[in-house]
Backbone as numpy.savetxt, mean C-alpha at the origin, in Angstrom:
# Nx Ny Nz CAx CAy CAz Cx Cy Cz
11.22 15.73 20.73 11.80 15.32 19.47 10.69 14.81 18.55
10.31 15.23 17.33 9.49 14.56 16.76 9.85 13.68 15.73
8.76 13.06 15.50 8.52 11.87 15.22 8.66 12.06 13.92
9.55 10.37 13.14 9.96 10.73 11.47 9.94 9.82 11.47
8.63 9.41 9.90 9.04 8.04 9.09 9.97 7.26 9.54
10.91 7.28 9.29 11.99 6.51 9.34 11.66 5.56 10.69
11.03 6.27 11.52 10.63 5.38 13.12 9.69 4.61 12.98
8.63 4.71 12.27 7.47 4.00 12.35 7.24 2.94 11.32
8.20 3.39 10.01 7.65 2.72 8.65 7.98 1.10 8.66
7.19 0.22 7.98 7.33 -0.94 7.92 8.38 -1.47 6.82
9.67 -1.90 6.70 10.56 -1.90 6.47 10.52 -3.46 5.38
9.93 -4.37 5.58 9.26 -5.32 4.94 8.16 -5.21 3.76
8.69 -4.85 2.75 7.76 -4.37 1.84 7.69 -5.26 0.80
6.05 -5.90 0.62 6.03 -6.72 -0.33 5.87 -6.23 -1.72
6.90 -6.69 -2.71 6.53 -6.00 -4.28 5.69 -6.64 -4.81
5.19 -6.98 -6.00 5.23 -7.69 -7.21 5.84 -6.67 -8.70
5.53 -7.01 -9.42 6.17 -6.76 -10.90 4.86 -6.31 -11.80
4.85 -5.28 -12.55 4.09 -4.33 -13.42 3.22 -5.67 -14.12
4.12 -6.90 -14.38 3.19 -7.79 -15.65 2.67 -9.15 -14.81
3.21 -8.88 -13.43 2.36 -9.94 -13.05 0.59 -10.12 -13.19
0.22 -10.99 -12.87 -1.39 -11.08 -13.11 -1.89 -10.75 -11.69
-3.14 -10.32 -11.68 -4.18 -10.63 -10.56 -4.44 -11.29 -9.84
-3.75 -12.52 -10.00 -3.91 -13.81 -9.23 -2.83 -13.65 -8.50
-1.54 -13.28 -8.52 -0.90 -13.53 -7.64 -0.73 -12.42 -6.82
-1.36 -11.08 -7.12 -1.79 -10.06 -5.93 -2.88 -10.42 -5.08
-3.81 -11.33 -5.75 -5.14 -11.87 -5.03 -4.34 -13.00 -4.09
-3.63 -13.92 -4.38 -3.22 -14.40 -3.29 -2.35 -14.31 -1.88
-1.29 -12.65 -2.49 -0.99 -12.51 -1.31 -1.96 -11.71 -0.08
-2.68 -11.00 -1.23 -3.68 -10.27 0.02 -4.42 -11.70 0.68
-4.74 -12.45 0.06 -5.66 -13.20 0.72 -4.96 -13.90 2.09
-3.45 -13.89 1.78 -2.77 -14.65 2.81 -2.39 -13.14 3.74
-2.20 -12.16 3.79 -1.80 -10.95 4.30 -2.48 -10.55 4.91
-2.30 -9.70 5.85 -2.43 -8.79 6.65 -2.64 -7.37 6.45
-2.22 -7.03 5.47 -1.92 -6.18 4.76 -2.56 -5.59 3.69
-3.07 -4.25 2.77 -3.67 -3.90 1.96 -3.21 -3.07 0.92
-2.16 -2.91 0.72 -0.99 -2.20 -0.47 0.33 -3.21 -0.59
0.37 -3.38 -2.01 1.57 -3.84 -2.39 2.00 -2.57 -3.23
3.33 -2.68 -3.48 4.04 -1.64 -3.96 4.55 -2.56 -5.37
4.42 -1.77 -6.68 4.77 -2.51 -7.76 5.68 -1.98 -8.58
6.66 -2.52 -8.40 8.22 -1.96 -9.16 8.08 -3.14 -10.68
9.37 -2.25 -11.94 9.78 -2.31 -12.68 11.35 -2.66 -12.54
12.29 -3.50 -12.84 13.64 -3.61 -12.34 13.92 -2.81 -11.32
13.55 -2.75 -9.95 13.64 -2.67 -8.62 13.27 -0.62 -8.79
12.60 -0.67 -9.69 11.90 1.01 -9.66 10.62 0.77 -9.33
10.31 1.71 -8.01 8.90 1.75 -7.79 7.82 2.40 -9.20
6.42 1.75 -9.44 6.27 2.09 -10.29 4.95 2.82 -10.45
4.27 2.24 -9.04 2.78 2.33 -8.57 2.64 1.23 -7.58
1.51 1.65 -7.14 0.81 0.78 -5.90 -0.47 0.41 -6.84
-0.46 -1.18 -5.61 -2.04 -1.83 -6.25 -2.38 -2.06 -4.52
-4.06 -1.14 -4.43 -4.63 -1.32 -3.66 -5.54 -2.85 -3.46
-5.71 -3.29 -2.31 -6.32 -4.74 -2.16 -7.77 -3.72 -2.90
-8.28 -2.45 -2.45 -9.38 -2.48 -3.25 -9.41 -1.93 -4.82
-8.22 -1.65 -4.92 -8.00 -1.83 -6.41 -8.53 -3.08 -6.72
-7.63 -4.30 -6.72 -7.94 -5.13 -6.91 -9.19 -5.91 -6.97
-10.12 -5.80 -5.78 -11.71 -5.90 -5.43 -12.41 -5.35 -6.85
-12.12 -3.94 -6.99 -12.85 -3.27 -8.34 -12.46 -4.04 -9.38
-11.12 -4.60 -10.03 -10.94 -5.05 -10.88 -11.90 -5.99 -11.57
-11.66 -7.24 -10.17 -12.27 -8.43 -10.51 -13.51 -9.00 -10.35
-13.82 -9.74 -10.98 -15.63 -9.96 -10.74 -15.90 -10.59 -9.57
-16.99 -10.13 -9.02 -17.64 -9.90 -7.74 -18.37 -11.69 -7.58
-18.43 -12.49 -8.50 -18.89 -13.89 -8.78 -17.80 -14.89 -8.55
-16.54 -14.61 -8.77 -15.35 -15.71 -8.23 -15.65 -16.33 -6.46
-15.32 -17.29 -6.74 -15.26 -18.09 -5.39 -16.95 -18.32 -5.22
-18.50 -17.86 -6.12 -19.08 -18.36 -5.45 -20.38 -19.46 -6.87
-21.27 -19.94 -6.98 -22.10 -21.06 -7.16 -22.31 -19.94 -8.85
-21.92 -18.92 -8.56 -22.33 -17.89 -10.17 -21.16 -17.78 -10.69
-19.75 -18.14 -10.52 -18.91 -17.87 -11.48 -18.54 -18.51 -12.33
-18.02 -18.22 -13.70 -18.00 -18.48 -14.66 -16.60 -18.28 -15.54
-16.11 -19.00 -16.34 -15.25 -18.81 -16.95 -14.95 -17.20 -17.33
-15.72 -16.70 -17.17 -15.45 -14.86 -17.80 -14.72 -14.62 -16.83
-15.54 -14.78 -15.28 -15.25 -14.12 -14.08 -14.23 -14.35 -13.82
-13.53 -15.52 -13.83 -11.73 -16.12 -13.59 -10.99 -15.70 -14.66
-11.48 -15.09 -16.05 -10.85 -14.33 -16.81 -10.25 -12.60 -16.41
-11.05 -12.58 -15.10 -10.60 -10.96 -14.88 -9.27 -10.58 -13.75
-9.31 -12.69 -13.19 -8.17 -12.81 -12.80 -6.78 -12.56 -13.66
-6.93 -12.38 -14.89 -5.61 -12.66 -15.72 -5.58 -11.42 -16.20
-5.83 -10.44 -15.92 -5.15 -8.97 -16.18 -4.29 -8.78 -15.22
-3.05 -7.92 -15.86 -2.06 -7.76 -15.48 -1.86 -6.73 -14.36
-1.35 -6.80 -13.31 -1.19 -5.20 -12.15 -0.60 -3.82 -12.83
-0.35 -3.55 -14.02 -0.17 -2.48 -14.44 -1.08 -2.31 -15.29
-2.41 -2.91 -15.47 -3.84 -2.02 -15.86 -4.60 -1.77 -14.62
-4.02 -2.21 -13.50 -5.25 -1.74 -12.34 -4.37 -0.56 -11.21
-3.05 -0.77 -11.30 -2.71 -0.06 -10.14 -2.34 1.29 -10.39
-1.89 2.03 -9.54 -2.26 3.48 -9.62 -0.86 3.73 -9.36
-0.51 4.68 -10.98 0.69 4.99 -11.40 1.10 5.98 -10.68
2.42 6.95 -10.59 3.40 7.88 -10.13 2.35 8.12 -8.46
2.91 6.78 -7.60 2.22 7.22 -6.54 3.17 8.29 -5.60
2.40 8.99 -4.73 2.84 9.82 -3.96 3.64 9.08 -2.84
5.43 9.97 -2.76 5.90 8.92 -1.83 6.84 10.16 -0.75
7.21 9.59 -0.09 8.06 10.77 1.19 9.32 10.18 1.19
10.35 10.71 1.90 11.50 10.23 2.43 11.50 9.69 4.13
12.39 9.31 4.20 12.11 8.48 5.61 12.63 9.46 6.90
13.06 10.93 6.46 13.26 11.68 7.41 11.95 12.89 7.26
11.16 12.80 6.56 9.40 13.40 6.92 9.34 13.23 8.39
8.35 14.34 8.70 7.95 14.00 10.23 6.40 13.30 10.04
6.05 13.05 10.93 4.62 12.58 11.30 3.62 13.53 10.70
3.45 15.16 11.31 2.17 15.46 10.80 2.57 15.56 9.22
4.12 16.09 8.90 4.05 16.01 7.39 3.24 14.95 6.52
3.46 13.84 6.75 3.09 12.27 6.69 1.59 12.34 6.34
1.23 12.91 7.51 -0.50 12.96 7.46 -1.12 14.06 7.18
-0.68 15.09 6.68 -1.25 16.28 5.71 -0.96 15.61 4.46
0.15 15.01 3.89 0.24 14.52 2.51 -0.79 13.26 2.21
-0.94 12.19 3.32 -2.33 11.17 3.31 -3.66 12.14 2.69
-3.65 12.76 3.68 -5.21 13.38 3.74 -5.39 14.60 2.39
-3.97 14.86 2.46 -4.45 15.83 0.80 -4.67 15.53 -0.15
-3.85 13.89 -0.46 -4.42 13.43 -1.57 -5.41 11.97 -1.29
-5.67 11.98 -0.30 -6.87 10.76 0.13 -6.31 9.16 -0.92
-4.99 9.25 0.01 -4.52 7.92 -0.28 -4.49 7.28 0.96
-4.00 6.08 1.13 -3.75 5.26 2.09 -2.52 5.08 2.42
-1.95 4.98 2.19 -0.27 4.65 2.10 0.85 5.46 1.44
1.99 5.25 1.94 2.78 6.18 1.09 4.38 5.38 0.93
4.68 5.01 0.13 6.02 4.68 -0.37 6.82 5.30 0.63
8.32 4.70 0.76 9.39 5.82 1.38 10.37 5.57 0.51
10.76 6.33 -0.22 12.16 6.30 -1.30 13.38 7.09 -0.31
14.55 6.73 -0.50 15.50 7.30 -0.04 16.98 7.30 -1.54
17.01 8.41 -1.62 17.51 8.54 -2.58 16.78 7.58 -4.12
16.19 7.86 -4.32 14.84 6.80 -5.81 15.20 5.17 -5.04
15.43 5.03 -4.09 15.22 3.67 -3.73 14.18 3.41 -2.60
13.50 2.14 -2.73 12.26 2.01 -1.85 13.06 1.58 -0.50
12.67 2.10 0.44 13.18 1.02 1.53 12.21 1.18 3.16
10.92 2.00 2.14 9.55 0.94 3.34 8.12 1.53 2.82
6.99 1.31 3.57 6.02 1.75 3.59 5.07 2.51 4.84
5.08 3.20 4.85 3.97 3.94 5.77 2.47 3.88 5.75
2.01 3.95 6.02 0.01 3.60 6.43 -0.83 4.57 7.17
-1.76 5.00 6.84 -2.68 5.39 7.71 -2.87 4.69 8.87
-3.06 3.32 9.42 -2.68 2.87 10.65 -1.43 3.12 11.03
-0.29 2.97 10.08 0.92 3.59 11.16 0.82 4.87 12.17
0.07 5.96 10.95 0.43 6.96 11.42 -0.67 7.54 12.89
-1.63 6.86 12.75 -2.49 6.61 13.89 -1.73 6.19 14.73
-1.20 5.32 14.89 -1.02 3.98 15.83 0.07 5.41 17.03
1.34 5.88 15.80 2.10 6.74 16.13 1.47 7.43 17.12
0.59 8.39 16.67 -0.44 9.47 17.28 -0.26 8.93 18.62
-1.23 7.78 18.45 -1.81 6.91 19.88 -0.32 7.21 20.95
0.63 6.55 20.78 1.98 6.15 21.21 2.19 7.00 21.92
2.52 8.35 21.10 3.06 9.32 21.41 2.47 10.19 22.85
1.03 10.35 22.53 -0.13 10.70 23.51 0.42 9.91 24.79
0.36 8.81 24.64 0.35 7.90 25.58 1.42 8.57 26.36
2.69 8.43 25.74 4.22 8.86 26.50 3.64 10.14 26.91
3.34 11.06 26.50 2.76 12.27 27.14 1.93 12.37 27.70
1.37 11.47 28.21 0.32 11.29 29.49 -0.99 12.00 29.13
-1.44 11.91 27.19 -2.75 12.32 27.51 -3.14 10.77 26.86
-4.49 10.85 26.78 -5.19 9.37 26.30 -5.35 9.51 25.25
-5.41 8.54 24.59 -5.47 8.72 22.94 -6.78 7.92 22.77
């Protein structure tokens, strides 16, 4: 039986909002685990902001003995000048390699899961590894 989104995806998906600022994507990554937030408009996905989105955004001098009022200024741009619009997303009945021909064709990291235009998880390049691994395993080769 193979393997479909719907099995693996992380179902806990943190948003924020198109006009939030930088600062409060910088703080959940900083507290997270995690490296994609998904950024909706009245509960419409709208784009993703990568943690290295974010990295590029902001100046490379915050947090250390060189920053400067400019540099905490690049905190206050908004997540809909940095994140990356009409992202590529699947449904939650995709299979696995589907999953990971669509990663690798467009050399993203992650992928939304809409079910009917509604979000209801996220998928990862570690998911879809991790899957791989799993699966191998149950089939008795080594991953």
């Amino acid at each position: 039986m193979p393997i479909i989104i719907a099995d693996i995806m992380s179902t806990r998906v943190v948003t924020v909002e198109m006009d939030d600022r930088l600062t409060v994507a910088k703080e959940i990554f900083d507290q997270a685990s995690f490296h994609h937030l998904l950024v909706v408009d009245e509960y419409q996905l709208e784009g993703v902001l990568s943690e290295r989105d974010l990295l590029r955004a902001i100046s490379p001098n915050l947090g250390s003995s060189a920053e400067t009022a400019r540099d905490l200024e690049t905190l206050q741009k908004r997540v809909h000048q940095v994140m990356t619009r009409n992202p590529v997303t699947v449904a939650p009945h995709i299979n696995l390699d589907t999953a990971t021909r669509i990663l690798l064709d467009n050399d993203i990291g992650c992928l939304p899961v809409l079910e009917d235009g509604k979000l209801v998880g996220i998928v990862t390049w570690k998911d879809l590894l991790r899957a791989y691994c799993e699966y191998r395993a149950q089939n008795q080769s080594e991953c």
